[in-house]
C-alpha positions in Angstrom: 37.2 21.8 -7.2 35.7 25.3 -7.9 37.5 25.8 -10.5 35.9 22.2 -12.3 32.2 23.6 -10.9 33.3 26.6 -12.7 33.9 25.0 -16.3 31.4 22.7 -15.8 29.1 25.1 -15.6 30.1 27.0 -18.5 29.7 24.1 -20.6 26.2 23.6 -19.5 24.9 27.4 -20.1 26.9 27.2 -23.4 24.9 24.2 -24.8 22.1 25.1 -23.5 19.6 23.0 -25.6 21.7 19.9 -25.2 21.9 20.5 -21.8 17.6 21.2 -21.3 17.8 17.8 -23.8 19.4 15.7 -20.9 17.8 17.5 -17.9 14.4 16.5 -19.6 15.4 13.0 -20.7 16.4 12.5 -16.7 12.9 13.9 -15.6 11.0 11.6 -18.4 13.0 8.5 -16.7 12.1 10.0 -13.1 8.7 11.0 -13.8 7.9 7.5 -15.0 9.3 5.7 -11.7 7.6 8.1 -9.9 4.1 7.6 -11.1 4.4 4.2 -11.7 5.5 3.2 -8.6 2.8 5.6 -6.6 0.2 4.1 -9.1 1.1 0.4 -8.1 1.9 1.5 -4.4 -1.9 3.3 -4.3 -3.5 0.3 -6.4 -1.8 -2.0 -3.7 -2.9 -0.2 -0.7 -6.4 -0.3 -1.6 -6.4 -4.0 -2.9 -5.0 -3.8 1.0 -7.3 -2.3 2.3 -10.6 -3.6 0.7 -9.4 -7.7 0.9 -7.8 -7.4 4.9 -7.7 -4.0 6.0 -11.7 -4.0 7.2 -11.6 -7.7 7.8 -9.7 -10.2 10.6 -5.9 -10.6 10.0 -5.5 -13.4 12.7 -8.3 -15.6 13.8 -7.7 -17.6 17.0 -10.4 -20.9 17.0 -10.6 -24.2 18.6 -8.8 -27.0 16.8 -12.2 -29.0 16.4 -14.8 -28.2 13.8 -17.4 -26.3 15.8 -15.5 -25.9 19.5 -15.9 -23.0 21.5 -13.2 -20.6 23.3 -13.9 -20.4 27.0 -12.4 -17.7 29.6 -12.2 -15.9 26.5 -11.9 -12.2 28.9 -8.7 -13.4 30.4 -7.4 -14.8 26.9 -8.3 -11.4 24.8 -6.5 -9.3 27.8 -3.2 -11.9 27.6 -3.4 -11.5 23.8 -3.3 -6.9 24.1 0.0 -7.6 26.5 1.9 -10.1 25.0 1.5 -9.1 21.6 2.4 -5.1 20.9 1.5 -5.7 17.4 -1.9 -6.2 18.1 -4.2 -3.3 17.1 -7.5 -4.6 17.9 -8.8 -7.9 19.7 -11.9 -8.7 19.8 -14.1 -11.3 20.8 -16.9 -13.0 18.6 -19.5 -15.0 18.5 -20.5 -16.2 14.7 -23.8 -18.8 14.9 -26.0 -19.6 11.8 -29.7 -19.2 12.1 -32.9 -17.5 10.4 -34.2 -14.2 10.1 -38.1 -14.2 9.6 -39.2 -11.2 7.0 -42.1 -9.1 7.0 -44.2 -11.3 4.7 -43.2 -14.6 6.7 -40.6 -16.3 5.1 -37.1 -17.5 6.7 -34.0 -15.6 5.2 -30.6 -17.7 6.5 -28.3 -15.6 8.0 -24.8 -15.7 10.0 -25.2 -13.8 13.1 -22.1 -12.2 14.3 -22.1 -11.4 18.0 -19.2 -8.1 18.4 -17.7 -6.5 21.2 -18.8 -3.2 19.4 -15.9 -0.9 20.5 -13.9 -3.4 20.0 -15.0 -5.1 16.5 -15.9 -1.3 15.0 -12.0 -0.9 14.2 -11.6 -4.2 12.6 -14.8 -4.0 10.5 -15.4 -0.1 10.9 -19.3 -0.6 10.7 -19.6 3.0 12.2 -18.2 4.1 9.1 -20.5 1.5 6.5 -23.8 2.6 8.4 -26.5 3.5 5.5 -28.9 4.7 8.5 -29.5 4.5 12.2 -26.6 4.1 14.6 -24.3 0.8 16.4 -26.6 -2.0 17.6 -27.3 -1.6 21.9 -28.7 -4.2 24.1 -31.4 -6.5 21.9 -30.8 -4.4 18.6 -29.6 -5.6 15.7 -27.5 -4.3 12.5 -28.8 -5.2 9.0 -27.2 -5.3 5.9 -29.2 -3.8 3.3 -29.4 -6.7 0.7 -31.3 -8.2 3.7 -33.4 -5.6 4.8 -34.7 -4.9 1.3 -35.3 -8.6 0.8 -36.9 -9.4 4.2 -38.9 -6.3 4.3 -37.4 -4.9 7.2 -39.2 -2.1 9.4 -38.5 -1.9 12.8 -38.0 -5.4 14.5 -36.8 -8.7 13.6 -37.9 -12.0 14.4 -34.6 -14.4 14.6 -34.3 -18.1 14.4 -32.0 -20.7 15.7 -31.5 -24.2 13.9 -33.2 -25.5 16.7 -36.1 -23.6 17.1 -35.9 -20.9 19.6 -36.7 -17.5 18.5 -36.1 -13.7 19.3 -37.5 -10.7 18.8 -34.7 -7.9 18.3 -34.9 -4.5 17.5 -33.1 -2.9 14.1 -31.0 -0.2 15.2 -29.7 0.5 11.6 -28.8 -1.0 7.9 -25.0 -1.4 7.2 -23.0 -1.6 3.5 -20.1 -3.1 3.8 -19.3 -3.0 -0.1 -19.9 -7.0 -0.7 -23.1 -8.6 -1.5 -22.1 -11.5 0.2 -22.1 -10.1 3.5 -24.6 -7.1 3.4 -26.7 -10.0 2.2 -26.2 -12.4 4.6 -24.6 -10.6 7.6 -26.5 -9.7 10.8 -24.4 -7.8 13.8 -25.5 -7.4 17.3 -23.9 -7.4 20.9 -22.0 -10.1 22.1 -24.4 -10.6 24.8 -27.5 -10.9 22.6 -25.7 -13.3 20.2 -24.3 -15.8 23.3 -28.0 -15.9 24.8 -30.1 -16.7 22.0 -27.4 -19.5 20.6 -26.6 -20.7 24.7 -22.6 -20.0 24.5 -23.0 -18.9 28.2 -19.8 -17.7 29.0 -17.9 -18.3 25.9 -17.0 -17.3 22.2 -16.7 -18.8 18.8 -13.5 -17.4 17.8 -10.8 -14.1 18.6 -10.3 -11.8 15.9 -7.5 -9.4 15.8 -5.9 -7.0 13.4 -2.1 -5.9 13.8 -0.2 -2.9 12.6 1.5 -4.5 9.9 -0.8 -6.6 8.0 2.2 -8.3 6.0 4.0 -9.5 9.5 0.1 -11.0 10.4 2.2 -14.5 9.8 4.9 -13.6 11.9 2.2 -12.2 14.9 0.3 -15.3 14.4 3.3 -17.9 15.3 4.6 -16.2 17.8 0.9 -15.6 19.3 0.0 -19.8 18.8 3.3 -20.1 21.4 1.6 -18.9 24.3 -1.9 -20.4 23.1 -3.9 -23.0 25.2 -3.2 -27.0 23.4 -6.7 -26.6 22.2 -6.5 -23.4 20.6 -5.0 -22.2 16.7 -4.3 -19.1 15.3 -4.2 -18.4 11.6 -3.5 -15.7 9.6 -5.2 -13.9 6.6 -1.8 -14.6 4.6 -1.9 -18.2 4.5 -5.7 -18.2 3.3 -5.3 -15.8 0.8 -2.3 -17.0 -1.0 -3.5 -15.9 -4.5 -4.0 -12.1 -3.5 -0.5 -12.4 -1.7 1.4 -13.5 -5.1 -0.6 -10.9 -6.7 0.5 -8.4 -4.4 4.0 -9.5 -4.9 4.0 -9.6 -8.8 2.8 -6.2 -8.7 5.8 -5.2 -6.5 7.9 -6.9 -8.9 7.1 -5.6 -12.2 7.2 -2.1 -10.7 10.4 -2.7 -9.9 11.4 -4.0 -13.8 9.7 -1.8 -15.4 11.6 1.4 -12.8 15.1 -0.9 -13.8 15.1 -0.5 -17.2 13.8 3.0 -17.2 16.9 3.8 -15.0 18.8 1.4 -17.1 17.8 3.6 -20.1 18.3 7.2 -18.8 21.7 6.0 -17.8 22.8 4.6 -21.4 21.5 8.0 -22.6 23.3 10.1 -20.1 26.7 8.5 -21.0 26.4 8.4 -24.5 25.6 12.3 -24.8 28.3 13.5 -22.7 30.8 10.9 -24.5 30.0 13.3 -27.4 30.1 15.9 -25.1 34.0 14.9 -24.6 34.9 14.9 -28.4 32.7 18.4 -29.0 35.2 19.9 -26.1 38.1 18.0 -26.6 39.9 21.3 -28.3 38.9 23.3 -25.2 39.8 20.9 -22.7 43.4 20.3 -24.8 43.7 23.9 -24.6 42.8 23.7 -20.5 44.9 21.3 -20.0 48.0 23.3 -21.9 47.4 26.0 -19.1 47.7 23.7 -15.9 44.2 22.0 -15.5 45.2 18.9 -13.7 43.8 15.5 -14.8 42.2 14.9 -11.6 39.8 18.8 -12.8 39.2 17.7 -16.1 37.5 14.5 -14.8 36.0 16.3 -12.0 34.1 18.9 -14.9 32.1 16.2 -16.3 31.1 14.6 -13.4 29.7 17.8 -12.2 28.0 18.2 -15.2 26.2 15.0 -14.7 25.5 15.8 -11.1 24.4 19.0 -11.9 22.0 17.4 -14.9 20.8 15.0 -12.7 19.5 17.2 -9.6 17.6 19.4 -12.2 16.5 16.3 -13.9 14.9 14.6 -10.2 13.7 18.0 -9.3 11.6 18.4 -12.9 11.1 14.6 -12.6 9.9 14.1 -9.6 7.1 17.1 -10.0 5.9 16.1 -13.5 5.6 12.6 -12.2 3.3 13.6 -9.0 1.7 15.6 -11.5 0.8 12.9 -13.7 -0.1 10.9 -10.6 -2.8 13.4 -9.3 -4.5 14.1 -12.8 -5.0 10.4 -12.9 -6.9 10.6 -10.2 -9.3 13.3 -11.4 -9.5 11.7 -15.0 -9.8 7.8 -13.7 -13.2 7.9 -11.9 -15.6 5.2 -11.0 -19.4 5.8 -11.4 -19.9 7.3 -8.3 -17.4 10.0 -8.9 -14.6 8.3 -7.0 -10.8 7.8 -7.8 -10.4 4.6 -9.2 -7.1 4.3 -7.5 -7.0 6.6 -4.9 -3.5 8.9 -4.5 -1.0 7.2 -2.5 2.5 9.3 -2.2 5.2 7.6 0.0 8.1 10.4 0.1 10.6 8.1 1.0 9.9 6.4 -2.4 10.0 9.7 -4.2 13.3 10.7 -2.1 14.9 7.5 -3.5 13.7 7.8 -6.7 15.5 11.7 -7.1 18.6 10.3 -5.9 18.9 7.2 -7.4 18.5 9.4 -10.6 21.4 11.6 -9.2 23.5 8.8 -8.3 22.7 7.5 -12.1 23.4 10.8 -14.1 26.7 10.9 -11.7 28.3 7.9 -12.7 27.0 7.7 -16.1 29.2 11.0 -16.3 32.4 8.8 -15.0 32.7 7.2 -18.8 33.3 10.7 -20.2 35.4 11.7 -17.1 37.9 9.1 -17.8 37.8 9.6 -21.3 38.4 13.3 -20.6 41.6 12.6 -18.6 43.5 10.3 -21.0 43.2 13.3 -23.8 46.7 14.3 -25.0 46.6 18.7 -25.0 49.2 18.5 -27.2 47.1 16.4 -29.7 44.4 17.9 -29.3 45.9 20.8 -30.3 47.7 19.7 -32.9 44.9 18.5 -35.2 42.1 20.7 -33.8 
């Protein structure tokens, strides 16, 4: 075995440009699985994170249109015990009504009643605050779209459907990063929302988020098990089908295009040291003459590949991280931001130097077996 490393590395420092050739042909091939795969992975994530990861994953209703959820304390504490994937449970109370602006007209708006500890890490509105601070007892949140359009100052008149009103104090304006909802959207307490649209006692609907936003399917059948007859659950997966088979065809052209990249480094890996075979076959004849077993001769060349192929993931691996993090200081949006942020998942960049290892390894077997069948005394013979 030493004495195969031995030759093998001989070979290598003796072609030294053929051997830089390879090492930088394997690092081109890592390099590109590396980026493109952290590009997809980080484009993925924040696709992730904007459509479901500050929104409800599973919803838990009433069956009929408009029903309400009552002993919804006891349900919401069953819910944290029974389901360890649960990340946050909270209760909610959503109620359409009106919001009367400064100059007198009525502005519709959905009302969302939050337990505020608990809804702040599903929505993170402590995070999207523009100015002032979490709504307390009769104060309200404000999306800006709304407060610039209404007018608003300090207080709020709002308006049920059937004509009772309340005056409520604006604790702050939010941006949530969608028209539609900084627009439309006004938060307060659950208490606030339940008395001015009489639930009493009870809740419009359960929202919950879970660590795994992909098993949100799996959470959500095995939560509707232990629910009351009346009650559903349903998950953000099987209402947003077309992000999820977007999601998934990004996944899966990664993977082609990371296939025939490998596919390629491979067919070039074998085909230069199948030359590399006929440019040594005098030497190996001649090392063979002298004792070299078959078993050594093969042994050389697959060193060489594995040899090729760790400097090739090393090189790889940094020029492809490389390239990764200068796209995100030449890919800005207008406000100076990444326009996909950097997403590294070292597991993905451990398999990716070792899958080019494994490659450059067995590429190296055609040459190895080629290099065994060579008759010394042929060799020899004609040079």
């Amino acid at each position: 075995m030493k004495t195969a490393i031995k030759i093998a590395w001989r070979f290598l420092t003796h072609a030294k440009g053929q051997s830089i050739l390879i090492a930088i042909g394997i690092a081109v091939g890592v390099s590109v699985q590396v980026f493109i795969g952290s590009l997809i992975a980080g484009l993925q994530a924040e696709l992730v994170d904007t459509a479901i990861g500050r929104n409800t994953q599973i919803t838990v209703t009433a069956k009929t249109r408009g029903g309400v959820i009552k002993g919804y304390q006891a349900l919401v504490e069953q819910i944290e015990q029974s389901q360890p994937e649960a990340l946050h449970v909270s209760p909610v109370v959503d109620a359409s009504g009106f919001l009367r602006g400064s100059d007198g007209s009525d502005f519709p708006i959905l009302l969302r009643g939050f337990e505020m500890e608990r809804s702040d890490g599903i929505y993170r509105i402590s995070g999207a605050l523009v100015s002032g601070q979490l709504p307390g007892k009769g104060e309200v949140l404000v999306g800006k779209d709304l407060a610039l359009e209404a007018g608003i100052v300090d207080t709020v008149t709002l308006a049920t459907p059937r004509g009772s009103t309340r005056e409520a104090k604006v604790s702050g304006v939010f941006d949530l990063g969608a028209a539609a909802l900084n627009g439309r959207w006004v938060i307060s307490n659950l208490e606030l929302a339940q008395s001015l649209f009489s639930y009493k006692d009870q809740v419009s609907s359960i929202e919950m988020q879970v660590k795994d936003p992909f098993r949100a399917d799996i959470v959500a059948q095995s939560l509707s098990a232990h629910l009351p007859e009346e009650l559903k659950a349903v998950d953000w997966k099987s209402q947003n089908e077309q992000l999820l088979s977007g999601l998934n065809g990004q996944s899966i052209s990664s993977l082609m295009i990371q296939v025939f990249v490998l596919f390629s480094v491979v067919l070039a890996i074998a085909s230069v040291l199948a030359i590399s075979v006929l440019q040594k076959s005098k030497q190996l004849g001649i090392l063979k003459a002298i004792g070299i077993s078959n078993r050594n001769a093969s042994l050389v060349f697959l060193t060489e590949g594995f040899l090729l192929g760790v400097a090739g993931a090393v090189l790889g691996v940094a020029l492809g991280l490389g390239l990764a993090f200068a796209f995100t200081k030449f890919a800005l949006n207008p406000d100076g931001t990444p326009v996909i942020a950097l997403f590294i998942d070292q597991g993905f960049v451990v398999i990716s130097a070792a899958i080019a290892v494994l490659s450059a390894t067995l590429a190296s077997l055609i040459p190895a077996r080629r290099s065994a069948r060579l008759d010394p005394m042929e060799v020899i013979r004609n040079g």
